[in-house]
Structure formats: C-alpha cells, structure tokens
Backbone as CSV, one residue per row, in Angstrom:
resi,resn,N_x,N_y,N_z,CA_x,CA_y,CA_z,C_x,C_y,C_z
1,UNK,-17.684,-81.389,-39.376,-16.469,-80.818,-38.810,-16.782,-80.259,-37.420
2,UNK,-16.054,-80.478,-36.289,-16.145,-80.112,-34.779,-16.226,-79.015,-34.970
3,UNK,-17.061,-78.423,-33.886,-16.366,-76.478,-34.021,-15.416,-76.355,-32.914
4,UNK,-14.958,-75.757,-33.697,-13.913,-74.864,-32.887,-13.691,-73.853,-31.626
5,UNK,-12.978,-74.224,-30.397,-13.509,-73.641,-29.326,-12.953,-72.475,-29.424
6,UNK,-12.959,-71.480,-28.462,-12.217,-70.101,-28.159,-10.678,-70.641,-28.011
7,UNK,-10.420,-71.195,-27.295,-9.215,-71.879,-26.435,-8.517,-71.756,-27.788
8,UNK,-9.001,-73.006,-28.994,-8.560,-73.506,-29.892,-7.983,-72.730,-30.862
9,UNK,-9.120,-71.743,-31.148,-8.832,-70.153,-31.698,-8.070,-69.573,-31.529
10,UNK,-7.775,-69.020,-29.965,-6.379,-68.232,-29.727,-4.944,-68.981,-29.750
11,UNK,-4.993,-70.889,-29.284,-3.761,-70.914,-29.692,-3.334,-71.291,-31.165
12,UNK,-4.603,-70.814,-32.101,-4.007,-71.126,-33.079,-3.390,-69.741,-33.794
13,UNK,-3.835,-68.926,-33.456,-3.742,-66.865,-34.347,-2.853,-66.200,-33.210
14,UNK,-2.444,-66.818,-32.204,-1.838,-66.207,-30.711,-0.449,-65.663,-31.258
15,UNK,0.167,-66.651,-31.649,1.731,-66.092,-32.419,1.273,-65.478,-33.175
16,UNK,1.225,-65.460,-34.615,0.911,-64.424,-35.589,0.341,-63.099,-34.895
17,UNK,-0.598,-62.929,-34.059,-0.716,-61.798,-33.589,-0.210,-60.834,-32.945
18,UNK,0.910,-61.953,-31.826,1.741,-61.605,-31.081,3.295,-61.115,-32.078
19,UNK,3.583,-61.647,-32.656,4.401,-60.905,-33.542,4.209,-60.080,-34.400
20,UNK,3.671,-59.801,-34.996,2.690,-58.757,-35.462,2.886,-57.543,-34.713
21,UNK,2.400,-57.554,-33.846,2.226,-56.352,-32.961,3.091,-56.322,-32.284
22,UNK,4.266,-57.334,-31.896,5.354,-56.917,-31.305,6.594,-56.121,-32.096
23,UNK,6.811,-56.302,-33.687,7.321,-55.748,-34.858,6.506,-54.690,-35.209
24,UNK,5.465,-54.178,-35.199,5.021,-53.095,-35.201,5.268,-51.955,-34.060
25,UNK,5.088,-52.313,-32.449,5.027,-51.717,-31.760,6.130,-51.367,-31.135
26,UNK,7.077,-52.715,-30.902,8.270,-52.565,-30.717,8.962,-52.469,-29.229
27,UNK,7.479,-53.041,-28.624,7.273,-52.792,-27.226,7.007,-54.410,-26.854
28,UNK,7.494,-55.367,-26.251,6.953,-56.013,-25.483,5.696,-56.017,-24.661
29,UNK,5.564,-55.471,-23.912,4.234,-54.120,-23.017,3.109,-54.463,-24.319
30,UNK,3.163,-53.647,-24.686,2.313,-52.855,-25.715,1.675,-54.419,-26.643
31,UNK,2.602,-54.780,-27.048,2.203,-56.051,-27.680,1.353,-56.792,-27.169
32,UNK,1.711,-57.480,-25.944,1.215,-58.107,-25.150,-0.650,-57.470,-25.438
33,UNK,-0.212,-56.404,-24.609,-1.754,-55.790,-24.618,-2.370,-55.399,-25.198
34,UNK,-2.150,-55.312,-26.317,-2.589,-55.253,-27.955,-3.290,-56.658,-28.168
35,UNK,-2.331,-57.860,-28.431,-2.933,-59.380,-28.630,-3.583,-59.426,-27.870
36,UNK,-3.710,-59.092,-26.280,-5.238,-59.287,-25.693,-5.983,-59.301,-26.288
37,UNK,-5.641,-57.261,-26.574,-7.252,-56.948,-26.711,-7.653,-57.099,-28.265
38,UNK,-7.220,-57.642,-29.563,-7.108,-58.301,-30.252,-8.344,-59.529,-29.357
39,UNK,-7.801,-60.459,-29.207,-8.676,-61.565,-28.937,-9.801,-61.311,-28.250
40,UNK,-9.745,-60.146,-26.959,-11.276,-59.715,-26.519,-12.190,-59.286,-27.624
41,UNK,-11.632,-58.507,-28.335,-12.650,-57.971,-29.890,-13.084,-59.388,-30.456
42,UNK,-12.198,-60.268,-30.845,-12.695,-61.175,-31.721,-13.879,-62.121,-30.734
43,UNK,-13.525,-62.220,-29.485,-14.302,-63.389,-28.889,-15.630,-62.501,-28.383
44,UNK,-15.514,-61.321,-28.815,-16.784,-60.007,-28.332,-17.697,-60.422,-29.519
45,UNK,-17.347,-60.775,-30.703,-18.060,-60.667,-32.015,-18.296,-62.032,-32.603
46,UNK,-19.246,-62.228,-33.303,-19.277,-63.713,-34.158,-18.657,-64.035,-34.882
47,UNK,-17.697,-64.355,-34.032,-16.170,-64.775,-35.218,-16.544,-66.475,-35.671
48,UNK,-17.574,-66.844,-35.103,-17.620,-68.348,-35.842,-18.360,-68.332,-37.102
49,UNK,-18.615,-67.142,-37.602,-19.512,-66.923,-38.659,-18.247,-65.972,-39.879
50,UNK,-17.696,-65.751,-39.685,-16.588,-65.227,-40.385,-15.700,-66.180,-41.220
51,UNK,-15.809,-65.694,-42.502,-15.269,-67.028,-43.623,-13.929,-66.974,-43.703
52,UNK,-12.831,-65.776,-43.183,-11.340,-65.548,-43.539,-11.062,-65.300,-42.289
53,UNK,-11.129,-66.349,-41.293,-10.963,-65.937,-40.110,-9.301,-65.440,-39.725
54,UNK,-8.510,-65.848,-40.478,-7.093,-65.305,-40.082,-6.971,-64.046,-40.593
55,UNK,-7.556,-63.776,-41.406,-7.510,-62.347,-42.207,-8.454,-61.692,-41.259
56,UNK,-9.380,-61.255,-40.829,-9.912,-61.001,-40.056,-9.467,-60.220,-38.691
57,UNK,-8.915,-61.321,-38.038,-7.948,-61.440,-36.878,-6.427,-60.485,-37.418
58,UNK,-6.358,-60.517,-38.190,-4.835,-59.949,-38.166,-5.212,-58.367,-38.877
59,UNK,-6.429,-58.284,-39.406,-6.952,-57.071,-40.084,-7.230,-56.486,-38.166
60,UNK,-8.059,-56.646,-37.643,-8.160,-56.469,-36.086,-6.822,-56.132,-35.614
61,UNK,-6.002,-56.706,-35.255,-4.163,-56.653,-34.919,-3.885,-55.627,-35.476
62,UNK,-4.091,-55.127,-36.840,-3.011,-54.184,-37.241,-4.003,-52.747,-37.144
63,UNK,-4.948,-53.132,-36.881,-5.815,-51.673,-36.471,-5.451,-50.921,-35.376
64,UNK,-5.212,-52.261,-34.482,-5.189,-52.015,-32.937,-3.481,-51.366,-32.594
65,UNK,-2.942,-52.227,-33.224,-1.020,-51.653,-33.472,-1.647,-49.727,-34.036
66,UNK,-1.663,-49.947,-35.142,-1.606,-48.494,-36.265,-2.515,-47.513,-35.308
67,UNK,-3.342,-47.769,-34.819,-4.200,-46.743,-33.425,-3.313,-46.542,-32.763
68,UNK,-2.330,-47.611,-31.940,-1.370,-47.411,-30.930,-0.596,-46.207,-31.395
69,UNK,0.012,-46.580,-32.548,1.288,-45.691,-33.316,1.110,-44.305,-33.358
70,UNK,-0.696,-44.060,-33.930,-0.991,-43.097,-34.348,-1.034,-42.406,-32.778
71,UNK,-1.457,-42.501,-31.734,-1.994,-41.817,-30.394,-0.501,-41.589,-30.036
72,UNK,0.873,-42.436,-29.713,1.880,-42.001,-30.156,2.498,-41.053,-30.467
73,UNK,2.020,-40.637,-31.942,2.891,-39.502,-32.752,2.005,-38.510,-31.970
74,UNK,0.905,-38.549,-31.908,0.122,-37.576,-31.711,0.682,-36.790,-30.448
75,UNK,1.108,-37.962,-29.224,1.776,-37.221,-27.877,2.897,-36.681,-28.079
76,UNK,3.538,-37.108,-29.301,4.894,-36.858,-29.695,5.752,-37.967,-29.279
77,UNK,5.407,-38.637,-28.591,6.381,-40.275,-28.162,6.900,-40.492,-29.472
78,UNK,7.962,-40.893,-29.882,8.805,-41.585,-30.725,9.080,-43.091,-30.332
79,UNK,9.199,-44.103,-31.390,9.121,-45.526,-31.096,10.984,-45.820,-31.258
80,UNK,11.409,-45.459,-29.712,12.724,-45.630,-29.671,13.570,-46.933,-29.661
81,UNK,12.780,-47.860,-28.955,13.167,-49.295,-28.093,12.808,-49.820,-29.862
82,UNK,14.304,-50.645,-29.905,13.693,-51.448,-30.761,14.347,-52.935,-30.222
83,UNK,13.846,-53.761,-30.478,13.850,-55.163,-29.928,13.623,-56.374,-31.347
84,UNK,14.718,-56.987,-31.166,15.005,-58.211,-32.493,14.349,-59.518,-32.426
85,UNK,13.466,-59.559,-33.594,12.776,-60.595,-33.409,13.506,-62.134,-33.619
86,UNK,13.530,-63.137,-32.792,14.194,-64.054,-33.390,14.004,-64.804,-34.466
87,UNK,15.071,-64.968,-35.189,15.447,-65.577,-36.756,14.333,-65.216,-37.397
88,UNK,13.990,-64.110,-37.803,13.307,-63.625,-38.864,13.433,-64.177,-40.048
89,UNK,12.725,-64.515,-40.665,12.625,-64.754,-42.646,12.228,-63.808,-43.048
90,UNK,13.020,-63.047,-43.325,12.326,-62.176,-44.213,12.582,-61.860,-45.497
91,UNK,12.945,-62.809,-46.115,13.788,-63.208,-47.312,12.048,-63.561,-48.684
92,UNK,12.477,-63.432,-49.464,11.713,-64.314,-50.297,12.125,-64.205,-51.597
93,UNK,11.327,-64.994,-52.497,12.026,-65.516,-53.740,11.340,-64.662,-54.619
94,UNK,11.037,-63.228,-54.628,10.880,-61.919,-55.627,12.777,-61.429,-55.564
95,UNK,13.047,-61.384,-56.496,14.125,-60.579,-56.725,14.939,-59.086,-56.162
96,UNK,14.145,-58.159,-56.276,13.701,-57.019,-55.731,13.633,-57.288,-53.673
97,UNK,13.079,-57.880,-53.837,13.494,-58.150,-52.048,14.767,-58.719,-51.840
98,UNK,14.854,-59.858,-52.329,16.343,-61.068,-52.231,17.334,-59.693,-52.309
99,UNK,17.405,-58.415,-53.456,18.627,-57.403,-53.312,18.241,-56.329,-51.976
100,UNK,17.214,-56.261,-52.215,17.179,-55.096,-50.658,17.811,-55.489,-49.303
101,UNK,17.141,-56.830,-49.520,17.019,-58.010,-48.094,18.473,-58.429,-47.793
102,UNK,19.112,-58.832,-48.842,20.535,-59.157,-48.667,21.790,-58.547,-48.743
103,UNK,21.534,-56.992,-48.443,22.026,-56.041,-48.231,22.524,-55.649,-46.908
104,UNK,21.154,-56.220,-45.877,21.080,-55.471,-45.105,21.337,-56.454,-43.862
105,UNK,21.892,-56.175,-42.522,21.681,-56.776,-41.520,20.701,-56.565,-40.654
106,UNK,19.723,-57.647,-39.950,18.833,-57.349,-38.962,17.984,-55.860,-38.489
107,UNK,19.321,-55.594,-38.205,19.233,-54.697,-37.631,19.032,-53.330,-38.080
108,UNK,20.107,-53.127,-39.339,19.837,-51.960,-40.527,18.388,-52.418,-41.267
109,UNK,17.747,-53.762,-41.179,16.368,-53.243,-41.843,15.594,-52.783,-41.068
110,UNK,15.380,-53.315,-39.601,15.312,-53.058,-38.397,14.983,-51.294,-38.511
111,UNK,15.879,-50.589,-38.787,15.868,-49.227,-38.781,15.472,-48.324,-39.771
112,UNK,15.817,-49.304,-41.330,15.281,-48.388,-42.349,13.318,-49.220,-42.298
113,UNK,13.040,-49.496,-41.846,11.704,-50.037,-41.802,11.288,-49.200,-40.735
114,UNK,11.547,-48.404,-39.947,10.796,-47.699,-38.937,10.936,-46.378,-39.617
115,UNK,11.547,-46.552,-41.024,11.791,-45.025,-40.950,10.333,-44.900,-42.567
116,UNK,9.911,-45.893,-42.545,8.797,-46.219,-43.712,7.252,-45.229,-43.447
117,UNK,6.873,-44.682,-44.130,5.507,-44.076,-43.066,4.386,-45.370,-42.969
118,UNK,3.291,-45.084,-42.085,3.067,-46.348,-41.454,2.115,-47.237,-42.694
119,UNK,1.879,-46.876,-43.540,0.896,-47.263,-45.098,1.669,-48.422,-45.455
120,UNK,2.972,-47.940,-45.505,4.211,-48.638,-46.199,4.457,-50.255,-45.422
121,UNK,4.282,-49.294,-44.127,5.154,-50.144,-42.715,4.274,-50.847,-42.725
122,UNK,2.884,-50.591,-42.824,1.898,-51.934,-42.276,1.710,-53.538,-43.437
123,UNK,1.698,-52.651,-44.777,2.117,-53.641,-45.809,2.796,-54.859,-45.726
124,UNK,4.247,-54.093,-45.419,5.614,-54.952,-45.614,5.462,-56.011,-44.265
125,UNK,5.042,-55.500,-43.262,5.004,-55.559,-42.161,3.925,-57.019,-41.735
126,UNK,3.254,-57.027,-42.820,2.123,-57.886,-42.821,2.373,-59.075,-43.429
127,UNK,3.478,-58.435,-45.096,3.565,-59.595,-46.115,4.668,-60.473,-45.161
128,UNK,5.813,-59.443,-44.834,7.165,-60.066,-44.209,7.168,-60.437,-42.793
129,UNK,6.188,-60.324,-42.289,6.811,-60.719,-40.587,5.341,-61.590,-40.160
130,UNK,3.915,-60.892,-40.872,2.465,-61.676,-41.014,2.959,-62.665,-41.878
131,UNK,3.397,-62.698,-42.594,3.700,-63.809,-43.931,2.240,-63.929,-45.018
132,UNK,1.266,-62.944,-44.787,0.214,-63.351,-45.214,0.187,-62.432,-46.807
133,UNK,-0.382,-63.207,-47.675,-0.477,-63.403,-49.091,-1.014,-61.586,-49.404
134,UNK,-0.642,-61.094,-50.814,-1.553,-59.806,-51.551,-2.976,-59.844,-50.905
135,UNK,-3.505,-61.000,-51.830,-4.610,-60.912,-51.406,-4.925,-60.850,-50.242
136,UNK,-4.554,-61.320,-48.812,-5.174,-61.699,-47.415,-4.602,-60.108,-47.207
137,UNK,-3.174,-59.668,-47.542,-3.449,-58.124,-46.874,-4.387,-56.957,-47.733
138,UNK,-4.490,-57.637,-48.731,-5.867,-56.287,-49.428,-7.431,-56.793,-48.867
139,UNK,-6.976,-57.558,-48.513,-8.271,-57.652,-47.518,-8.667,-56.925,-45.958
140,UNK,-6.908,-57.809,-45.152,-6.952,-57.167,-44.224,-7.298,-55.642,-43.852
141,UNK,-6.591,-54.821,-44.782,-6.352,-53.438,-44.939,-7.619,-52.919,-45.344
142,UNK,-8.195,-53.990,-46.339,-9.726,-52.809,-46.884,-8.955,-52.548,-47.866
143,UNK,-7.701,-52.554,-48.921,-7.659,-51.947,-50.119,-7.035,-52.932,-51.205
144,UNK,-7.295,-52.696,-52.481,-6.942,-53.147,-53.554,-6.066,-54.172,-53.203
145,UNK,-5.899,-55.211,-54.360,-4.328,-55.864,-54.294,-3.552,-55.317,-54.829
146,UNK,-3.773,-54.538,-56.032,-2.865,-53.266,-56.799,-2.098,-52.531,-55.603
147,UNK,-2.891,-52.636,-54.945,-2.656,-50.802,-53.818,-1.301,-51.454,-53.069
148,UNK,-1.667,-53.355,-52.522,-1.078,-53.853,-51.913,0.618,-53.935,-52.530
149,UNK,0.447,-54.557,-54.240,1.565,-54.433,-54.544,2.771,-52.946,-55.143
150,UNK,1.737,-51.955,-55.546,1.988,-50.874,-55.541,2.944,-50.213,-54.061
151,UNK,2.164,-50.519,-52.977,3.203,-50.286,-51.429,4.227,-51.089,-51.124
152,UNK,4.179,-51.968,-51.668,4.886,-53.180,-51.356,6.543,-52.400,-52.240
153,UNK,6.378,-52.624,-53.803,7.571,-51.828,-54.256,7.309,-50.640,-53.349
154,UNK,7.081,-49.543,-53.422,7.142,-48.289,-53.215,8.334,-48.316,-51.826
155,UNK,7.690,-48.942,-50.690,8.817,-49.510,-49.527,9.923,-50.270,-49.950
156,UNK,10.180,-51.004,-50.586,11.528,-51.703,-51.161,12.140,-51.009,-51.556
157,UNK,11.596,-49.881,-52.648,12.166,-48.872,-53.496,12.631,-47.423,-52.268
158,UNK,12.127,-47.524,-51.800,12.939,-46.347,-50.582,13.763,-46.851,-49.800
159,UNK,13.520,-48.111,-49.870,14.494,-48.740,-48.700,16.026,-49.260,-49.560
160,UNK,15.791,-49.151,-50.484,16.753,-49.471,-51.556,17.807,-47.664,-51.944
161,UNK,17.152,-47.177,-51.772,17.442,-45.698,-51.952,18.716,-45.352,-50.437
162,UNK,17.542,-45.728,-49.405,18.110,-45.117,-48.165,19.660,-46.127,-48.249
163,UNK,19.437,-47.194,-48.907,20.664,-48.429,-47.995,22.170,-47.905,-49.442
164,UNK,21.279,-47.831,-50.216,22.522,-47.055,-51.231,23.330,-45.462,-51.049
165,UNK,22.414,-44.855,-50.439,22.941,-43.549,-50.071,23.252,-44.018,-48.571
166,UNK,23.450,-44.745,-48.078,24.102,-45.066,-46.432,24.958,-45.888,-46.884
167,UNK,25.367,-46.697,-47.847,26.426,-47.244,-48.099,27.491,-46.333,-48.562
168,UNK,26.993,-45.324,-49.793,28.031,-44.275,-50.125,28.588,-43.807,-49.008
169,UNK,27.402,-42.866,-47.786,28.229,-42.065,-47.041,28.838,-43.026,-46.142
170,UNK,28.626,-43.865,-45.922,29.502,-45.206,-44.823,30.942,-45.324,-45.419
171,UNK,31.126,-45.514,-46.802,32.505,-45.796,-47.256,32.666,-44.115,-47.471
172,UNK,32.586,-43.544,-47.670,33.272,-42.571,-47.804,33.815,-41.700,-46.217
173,UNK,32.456,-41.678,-45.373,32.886,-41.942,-44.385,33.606,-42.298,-43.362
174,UNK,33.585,-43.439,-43.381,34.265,-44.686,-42.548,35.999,-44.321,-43.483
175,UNK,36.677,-44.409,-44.171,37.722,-43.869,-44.172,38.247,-42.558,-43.871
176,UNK,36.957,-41.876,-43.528,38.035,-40.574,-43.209,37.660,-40.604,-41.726
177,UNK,36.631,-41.046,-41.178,36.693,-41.625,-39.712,37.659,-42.093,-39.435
178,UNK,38.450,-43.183,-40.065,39.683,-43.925,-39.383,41.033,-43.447,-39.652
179,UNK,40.995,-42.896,-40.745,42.254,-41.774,-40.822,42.217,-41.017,-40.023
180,UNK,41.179,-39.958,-39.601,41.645,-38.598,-38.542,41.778,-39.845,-37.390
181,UNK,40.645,-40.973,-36.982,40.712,-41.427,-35.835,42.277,-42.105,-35.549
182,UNK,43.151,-42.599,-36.412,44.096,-43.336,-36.397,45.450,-41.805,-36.329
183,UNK,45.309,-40.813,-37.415,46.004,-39.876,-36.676,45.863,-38.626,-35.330
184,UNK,44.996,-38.714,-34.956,44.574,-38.138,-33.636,44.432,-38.679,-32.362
C-alpha cells in the first residue's frame, strides 16, 4: 500500500475538522485557526504510525475547540455569533433523537445545544455533526463507551425537557402576546 502524503492527509480529515470546530466554536475566525493548528500538531508528530488516524485527528480538534471555549468563559466572552451550518443531518434512526430532532428547527437546536455544558456539547457534537461512531468518540475523548452513551441520552434528555417547557410557555404565550398585541 502507497503511503500516504501530508497533502493527502489533510484533504482527506480537512472537512471533518473544519466543521467540527466551526459548530463548536461558532466562529468562522476561530475555526479556521483551530483546523490549522489541528494539522500543524498532527504533521508535528508521527501520525504515520498511528492506527485510528481519524480518531486521533478529531480527538486533537476537539481539544483544541474545548481549550478555545474554556479560555473564553474564563475572559467571560460568551459564544454569541451563531452561524448555520449547511444542510445538516442531524437526524438518525435511534428513536429518542428522531423525537428531539424533529421537534426542532435548525436553529432552536442551534440554541438549545449551546445551552448543553461542554461534556454534553462535545459528545453530541462529535456523534451528530463528527458523525463518528460510540466507540471512535470514547476514544477520541479518553472515556468509556458507557460514559459516551450515558452523555449522549443525558443531552437529548435536557434538550427534550428545555423544547417541552419552551413549547408550553410559547403557546401559552404566544396567545396572550397576540391578544394584548392585536388589542393595543
């Protein structure tokens, strides 16, 4: 089997990384310079000797994002800009997602997903937008596959919480919004 050049390497992990860290960060900017330096780390180290090289690479990515986030909170910056990724899948054939997922528009997951703490966020974040398997994120992460599917509900299950108590106050809401708004 040929080896594989650098070139070959980055355009093959370049998207996945780049989205990745652009759904995490939420920054264009930031992304960008994240997947750099993502690929400077990997092409710094003997990545031709590495047996899960996509796991690897995207375990790298989400270090480099979750550092970003964390230095962030720390200044007190809040991750305001949010920016829509095009035609997302983020659908899949577990049940439990298909009702969360098809609840919600873009944009409302968009928001209840930033509101996840980042354990949660990096999970979902990995299975649904990385697309990558239990196993490849209990790798990525360094923890269990338990741990993986354990976060995995735990985020569905809050996000299922938040979209039911925002639906109540929306309809209950939203009519007395348009009544005073329609008599005033």
């Amino acid at each position: 089997m040929p080896e594989v050049t650098e070139h070959e390497l980055f355009h093959t992990y370049n998207k996945d990384v780049y989205r990745t860290c652009l759904y995490m960060l939420k920054n264009v900017q930031d992304a960008e310079d994240v997947c750099h330096d993502v690929f400077v780390v990997v092409f710094r180290q003997d990545w031709r000797n590495v047996s899960h090289l996509r796991t690897w690479i995207m375990r790298i990515a989400m270090n480099q994002c979750l550092n970003i986030i964390r230095r962030n909170k720390v200044k007190g910056e809040k991750q305001n800009k949010m920016q829509l990724l095009h035609k997302q899948e983020v659908l899949s054939n577990d049940p439990v997602d298909t009702t969360v997922m098809a609840k919600l528009s873009f944009a409302e997951l968009e928001q209840q997903l930033q509101k996840l703490p980042d354990k949660l966020l990096s999970v979902v974040t990995l299975r649904y937008i990385g697309d990558l398997s239990v196993a490849e994120i209990a790798e990525t992460l360094n923890i269990r596959q338990g741990t993986v599917r354990t976060r995995l509900y735990k985020a569905l299950k809050l996000m299922r919480k938040k979209i039911e108590f925002y639906e109540k106050v929306n309809m209950k809401g939203d009519n007395t919004y348009e009544v005073s708004r329609i008599q005033g």
